[in-house]
C-alpha positions in Angstrom: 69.2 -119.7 -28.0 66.5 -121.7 -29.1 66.4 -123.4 -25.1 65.3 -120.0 -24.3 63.0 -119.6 -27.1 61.0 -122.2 -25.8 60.8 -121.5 -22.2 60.7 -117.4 -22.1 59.1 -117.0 -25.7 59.9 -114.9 -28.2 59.0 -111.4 -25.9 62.0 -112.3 -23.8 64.5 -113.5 -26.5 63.7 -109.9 -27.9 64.6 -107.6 -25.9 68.2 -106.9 -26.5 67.7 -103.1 -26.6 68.5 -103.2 -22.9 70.4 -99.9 -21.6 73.8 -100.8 -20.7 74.4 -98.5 -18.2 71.1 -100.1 -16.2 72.2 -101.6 -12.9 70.9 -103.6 -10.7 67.5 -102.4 -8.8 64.7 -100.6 -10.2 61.1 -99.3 -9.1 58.9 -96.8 -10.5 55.6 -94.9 -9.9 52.7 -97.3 -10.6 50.5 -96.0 -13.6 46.6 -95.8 -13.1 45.4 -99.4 -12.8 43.3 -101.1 -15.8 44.7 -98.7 -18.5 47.4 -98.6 -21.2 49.5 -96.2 -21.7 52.0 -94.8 -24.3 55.3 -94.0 -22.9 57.9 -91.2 -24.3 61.2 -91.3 -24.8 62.0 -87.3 -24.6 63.2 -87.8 -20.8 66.4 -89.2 -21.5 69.0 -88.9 -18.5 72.8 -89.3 -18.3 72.7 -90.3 -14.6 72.6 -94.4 -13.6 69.6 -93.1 -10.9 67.4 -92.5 -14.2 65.5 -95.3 -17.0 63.6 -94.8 -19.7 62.4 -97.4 -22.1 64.1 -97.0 -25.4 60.5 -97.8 -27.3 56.9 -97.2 -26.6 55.3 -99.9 -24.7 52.0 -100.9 -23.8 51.1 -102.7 -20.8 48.3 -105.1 -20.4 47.8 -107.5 -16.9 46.8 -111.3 -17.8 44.0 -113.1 -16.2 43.6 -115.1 -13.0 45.7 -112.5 -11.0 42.6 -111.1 -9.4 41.1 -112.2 -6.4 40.1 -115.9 -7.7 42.0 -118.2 -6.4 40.6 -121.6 -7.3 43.4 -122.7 -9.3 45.9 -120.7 -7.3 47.3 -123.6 -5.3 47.6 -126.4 -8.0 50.5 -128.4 -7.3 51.4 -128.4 -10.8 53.0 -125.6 -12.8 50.3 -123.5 -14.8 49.9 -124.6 -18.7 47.1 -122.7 -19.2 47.3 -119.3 -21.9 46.8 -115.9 -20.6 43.9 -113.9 -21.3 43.7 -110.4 -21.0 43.2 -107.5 -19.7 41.7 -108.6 -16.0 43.6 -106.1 -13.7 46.3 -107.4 -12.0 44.9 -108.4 -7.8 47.0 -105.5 -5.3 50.0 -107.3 -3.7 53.1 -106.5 -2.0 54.7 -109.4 -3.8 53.6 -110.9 -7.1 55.5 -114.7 -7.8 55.5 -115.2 -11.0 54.8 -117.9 -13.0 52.2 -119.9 -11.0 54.0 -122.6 -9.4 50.9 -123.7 -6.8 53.0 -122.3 -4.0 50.0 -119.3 -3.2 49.1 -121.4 -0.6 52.2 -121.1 1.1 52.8 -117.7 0.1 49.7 -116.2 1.4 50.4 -117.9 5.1 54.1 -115.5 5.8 51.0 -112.3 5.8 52.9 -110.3 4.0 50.9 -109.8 1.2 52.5 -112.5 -1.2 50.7 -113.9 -4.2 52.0 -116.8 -6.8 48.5 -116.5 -8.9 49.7 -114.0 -12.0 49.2 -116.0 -15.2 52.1 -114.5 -17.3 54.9 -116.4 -18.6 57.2 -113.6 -20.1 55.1 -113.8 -23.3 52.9 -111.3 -24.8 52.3 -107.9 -23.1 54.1 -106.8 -20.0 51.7 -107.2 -17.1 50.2 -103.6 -15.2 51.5 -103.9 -11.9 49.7 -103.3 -9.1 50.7 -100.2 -6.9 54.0 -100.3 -5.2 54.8 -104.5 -5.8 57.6 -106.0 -6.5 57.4 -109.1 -9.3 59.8 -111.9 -7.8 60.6 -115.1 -10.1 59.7 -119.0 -9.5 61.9 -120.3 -12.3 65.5 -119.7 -13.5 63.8 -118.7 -17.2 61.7 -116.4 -15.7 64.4 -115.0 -13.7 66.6 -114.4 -17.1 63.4 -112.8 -18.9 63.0 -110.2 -16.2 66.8 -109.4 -16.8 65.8 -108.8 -20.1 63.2 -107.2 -19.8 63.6 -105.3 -17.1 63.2 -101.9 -18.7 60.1 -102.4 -19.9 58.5 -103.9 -16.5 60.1 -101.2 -14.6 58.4 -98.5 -17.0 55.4 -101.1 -15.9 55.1 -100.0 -12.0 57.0 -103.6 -11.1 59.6 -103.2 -8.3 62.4 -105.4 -9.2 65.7 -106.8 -8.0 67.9 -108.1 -10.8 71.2 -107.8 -13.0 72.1 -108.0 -16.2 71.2 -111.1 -18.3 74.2 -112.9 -18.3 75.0 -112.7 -14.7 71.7 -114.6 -14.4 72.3 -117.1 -17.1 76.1 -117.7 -16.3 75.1 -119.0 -12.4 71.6 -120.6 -13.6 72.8 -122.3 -16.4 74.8 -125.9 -15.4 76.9 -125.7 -17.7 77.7 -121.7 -17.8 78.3 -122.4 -13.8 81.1 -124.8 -14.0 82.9 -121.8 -16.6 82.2 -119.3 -14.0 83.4 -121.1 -11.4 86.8 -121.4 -13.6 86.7 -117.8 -14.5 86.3 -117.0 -10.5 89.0 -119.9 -9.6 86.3 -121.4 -8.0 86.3 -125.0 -9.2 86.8 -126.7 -5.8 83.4 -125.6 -4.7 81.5 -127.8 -7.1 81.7 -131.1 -8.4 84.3 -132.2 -10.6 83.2 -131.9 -14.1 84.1 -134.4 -17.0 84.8 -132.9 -20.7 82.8 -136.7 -22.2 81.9 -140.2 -20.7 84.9 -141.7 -22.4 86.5 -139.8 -19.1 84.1 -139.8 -16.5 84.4 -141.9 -13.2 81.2 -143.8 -12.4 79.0 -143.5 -10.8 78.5 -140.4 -12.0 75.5 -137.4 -12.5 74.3 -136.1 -16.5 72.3 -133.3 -16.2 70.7 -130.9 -18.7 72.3 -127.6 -18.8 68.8 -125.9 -18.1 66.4 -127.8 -16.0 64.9 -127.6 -12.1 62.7 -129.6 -9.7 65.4 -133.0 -10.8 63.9 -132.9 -14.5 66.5 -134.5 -17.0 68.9 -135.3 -14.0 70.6 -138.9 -14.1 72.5 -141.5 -12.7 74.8 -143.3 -15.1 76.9 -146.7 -14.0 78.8 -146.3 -16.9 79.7 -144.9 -20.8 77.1 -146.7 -22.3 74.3 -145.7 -20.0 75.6 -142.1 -20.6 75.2 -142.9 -24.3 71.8 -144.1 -24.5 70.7 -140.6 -23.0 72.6 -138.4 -25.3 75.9 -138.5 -27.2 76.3 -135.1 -27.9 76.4 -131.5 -26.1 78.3 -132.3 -23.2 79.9 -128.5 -21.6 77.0 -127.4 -23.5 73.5 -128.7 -23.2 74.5 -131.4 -20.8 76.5 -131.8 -17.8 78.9 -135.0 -17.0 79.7 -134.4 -13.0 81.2 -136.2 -10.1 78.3 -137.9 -7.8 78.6 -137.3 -4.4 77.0 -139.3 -2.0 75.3 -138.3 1.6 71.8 -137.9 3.0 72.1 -134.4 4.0 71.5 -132.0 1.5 71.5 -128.1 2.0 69.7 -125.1 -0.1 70.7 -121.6 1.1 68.3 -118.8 0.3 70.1 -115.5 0.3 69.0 -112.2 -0.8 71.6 -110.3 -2.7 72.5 -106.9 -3.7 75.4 -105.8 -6.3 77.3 -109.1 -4.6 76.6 -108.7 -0.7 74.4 -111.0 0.8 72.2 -109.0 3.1 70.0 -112.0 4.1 70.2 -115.9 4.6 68.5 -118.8 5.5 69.4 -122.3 5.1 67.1 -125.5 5.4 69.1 -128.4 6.0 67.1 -131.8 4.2 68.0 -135.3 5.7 67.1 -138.0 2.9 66.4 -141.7 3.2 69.4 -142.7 0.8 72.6 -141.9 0.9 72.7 -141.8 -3.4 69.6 -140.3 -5.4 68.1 -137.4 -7.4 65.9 -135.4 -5.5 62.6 -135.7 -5.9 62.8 -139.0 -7.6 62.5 -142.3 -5.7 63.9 -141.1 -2.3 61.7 -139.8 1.0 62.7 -136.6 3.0 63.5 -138.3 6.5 63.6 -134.6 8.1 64.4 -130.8 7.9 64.9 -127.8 9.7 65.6 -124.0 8.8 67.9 -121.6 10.5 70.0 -118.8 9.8 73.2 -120.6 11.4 75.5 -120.4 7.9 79.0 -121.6 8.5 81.3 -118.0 7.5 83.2 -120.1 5.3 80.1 -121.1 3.2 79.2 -117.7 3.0 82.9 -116.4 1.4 82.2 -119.2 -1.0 78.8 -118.3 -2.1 80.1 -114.4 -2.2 82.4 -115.2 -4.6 80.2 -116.7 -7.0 77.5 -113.7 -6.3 80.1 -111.0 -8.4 77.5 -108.1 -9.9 74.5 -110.6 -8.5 71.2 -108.8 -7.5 68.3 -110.8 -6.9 67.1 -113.7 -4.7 68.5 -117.0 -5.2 69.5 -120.5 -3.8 72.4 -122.7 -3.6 71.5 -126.3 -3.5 74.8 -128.1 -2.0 76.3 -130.7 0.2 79.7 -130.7 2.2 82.4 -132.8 1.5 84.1 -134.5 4.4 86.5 -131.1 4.5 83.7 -129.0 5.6 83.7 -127.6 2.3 80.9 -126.8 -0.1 80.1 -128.8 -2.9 77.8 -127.1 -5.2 75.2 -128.8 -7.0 73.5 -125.8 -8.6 72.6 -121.9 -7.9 69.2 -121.1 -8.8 68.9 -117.2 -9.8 64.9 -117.2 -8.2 62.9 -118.1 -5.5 63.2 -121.2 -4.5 60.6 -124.1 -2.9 63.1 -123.8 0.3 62.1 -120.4 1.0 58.7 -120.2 -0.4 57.3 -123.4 1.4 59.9 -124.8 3.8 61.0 -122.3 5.7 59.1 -120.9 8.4 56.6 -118.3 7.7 57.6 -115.5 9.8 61.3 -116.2 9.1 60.5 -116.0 5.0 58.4 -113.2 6.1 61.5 -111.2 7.4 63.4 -111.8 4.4 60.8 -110.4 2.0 60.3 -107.5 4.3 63.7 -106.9 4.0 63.9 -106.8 0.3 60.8 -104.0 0.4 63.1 -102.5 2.9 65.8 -101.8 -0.2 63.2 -99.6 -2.1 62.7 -97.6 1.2 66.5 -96.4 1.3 66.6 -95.9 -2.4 63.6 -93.5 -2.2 65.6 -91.4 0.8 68.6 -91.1 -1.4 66.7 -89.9 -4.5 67.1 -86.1 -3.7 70.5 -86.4 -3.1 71.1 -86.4 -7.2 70.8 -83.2 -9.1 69.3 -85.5 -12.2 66.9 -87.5 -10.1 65.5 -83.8 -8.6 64.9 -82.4 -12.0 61.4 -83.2 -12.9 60.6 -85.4 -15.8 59.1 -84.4 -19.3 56.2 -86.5 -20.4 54.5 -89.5 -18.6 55.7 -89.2 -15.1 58.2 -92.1 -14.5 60.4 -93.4 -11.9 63.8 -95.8 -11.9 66.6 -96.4 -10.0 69.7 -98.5 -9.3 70.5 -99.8 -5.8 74.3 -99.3 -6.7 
């Protein structure tokens, strides 16, 4: 808990009101731009096609998400502290937090932006009319989860799941339990309870990390030791180390468990045994949509109540088999820089296309039909 305290903020941590009946997609109406609103709970529905907030909430957009972009395509993550309340800049897509992938973003023309300064802290950002607010980072992905209500009430179009869907694939160590729980151990690496166990070479890992931050190769107990001796299963991960340049990350988008959208980007590295992107050179890499079916059963059956984008970062074992390194409930870099543009393009235009089919099936419920009393509001579940 106090992991997440430090990367979502207390906002995030918070927010365990969440309506258990709330499933996986929701959009609503966006309010009038630049102003805040109250929000009433008298418009309470029994169907899952309704959600209200269960308390008032304000909503305020942070700086630098309006149309200056001079610090947009940093190739650092943003530190600086949002300001408000600058109106947040129109988009399709908002990437949040600032990751200096705009750049990158902006060239697929599809409307894209990755310069909103807000971390999951503080007030709920405006949104922009009819955009969707996609995450950069595993801890932002789990603080939309939570808060979810309260961005939808927002205007943001989002595509996630409950919180601890998110947390039990992001997290290292919560992935090796659910891979036991799905009886899907095979798929990743073998996992070692301590280092008085573990065959070396071996990987430690933090439990919650990306971009190969905390992420180690150990000859031997000792070594192990003299990074931490204490929180393995928990805060760290003791793993099997497996060898091979190529490396794959699979970018799927994901509904309630299907997969209705992939792309893979195969990376050929200059050694054989490293941690990405530490002390090794990409060689080569190309993107295609060419997933082996096999791959795909295996990644489907880790996906279980899953809705949102995300990557798998794996190799394959001599079998043809995956060997999973890590799922990473967000965009990833894959997608949002490798790939190419009009192929990441079709993907995102495919994800708007989800809020398109919800809207036609609205009328088709007698709750969603009946108009709403007070602030007009609209949610809805993909399920």
């Amino acid at each position: 808990m106090s992991q997440r305290r430090e990367v979502v903020g207390e906002d995030c941590k918070s927010s365990s009101h969440i309506l258990d009946d709330v499933s996986s997609f929701f959009f609503c109406s966006a309010p009038c731009r630049g102003s805040s609103r109250k929000h009433s709970d008298s418009s309470s529905s029994s169907s899952s096609l309704s959600v209200q907030s269960r308390s008032p909430v304000t909503a305020f957009a942070p700086v630098c998400c309006g149309d200056d972009e001079s610090n947009a395509s940093d190739s650092g993550i943003d530190e600086s502290p949002c300001c408000f309340p600058t109106p947040c800049a129109a988009a399709k897509f908002h990437f949040v937090p600032r990751t200096g992938w705009h750049p990158h973003l902006k060239e697929m023309g599809c409307d894209a932006r990755n310069t909103l300064k807000w971390k999951g802290q503080g007030p709920v950002p405006e949104a922009p009319e009819d955009c969707w607010m996609l995450p950069t980072s595993d801890e932002m992905a789990l603080c939309i989860a939570q808060l979810r209500t309260q961005l939808s009430a927002s205007g943001w179009k989002l595509l996630t799941c409950e919180p601890h869907i998110v947390s039990g694939l992001s997290n290292k160590a919560a992935l090796q339990a659910t891979g036991r729980k799905l009886g899907l151990t095979a798929s990743l690496p073998v996992s070692y309870a301590n280092p008085d166990v573990a065959r070396y070479p071996c990987i430690l890992k933090a439990a919650v990390g990306q971009h190969g931050k905390d992420v180690f190769i150990v000859n031997s107990k000792e070594e192990s030791e003299d990074i931490t001796t204490e929180g393995f299963g928990s805060k760290w991960v003791l793993q099997e180390l497996i060898p091979g340049r190529m490396e794959y990350s699979a970018s799927l988008l994901v509904n309630d468990g299907v997969i209705l959208d992939a792309v893979l980007t195969e990376y050929e590295y200059s050694k054989d045994v490293y941690v990405w992107p530490h002390d090794v050179v990409e060689v080569c890499r190309q993107s295609h949509s060419d997933i082996p079916e096999r791959h795909l059963a295996t990644m489907t059956g880790f996906l279980r109540e899953y809705s949102g984008i995300c990557n798998f970062n794996y190799k394959v074992r001599a079998s043809g088999d995956m060997c999973i390194f890590e799922v990473n409930t967000r965009v990833g870099a894959d997608l949002a820089c490798d790939v190419p543009r009009d192929r990441a393009r079709a993907l995102f235009e495919k994800l708007d296309e989800l809020s398109e089919k919800l809207t036609q099936r609205l009328p088709s419920s007698p709750s969603a039909a009946k108009p709403a009393r007070g602030p007009r509001r609209r949610g809805a579940s993909a399920r």
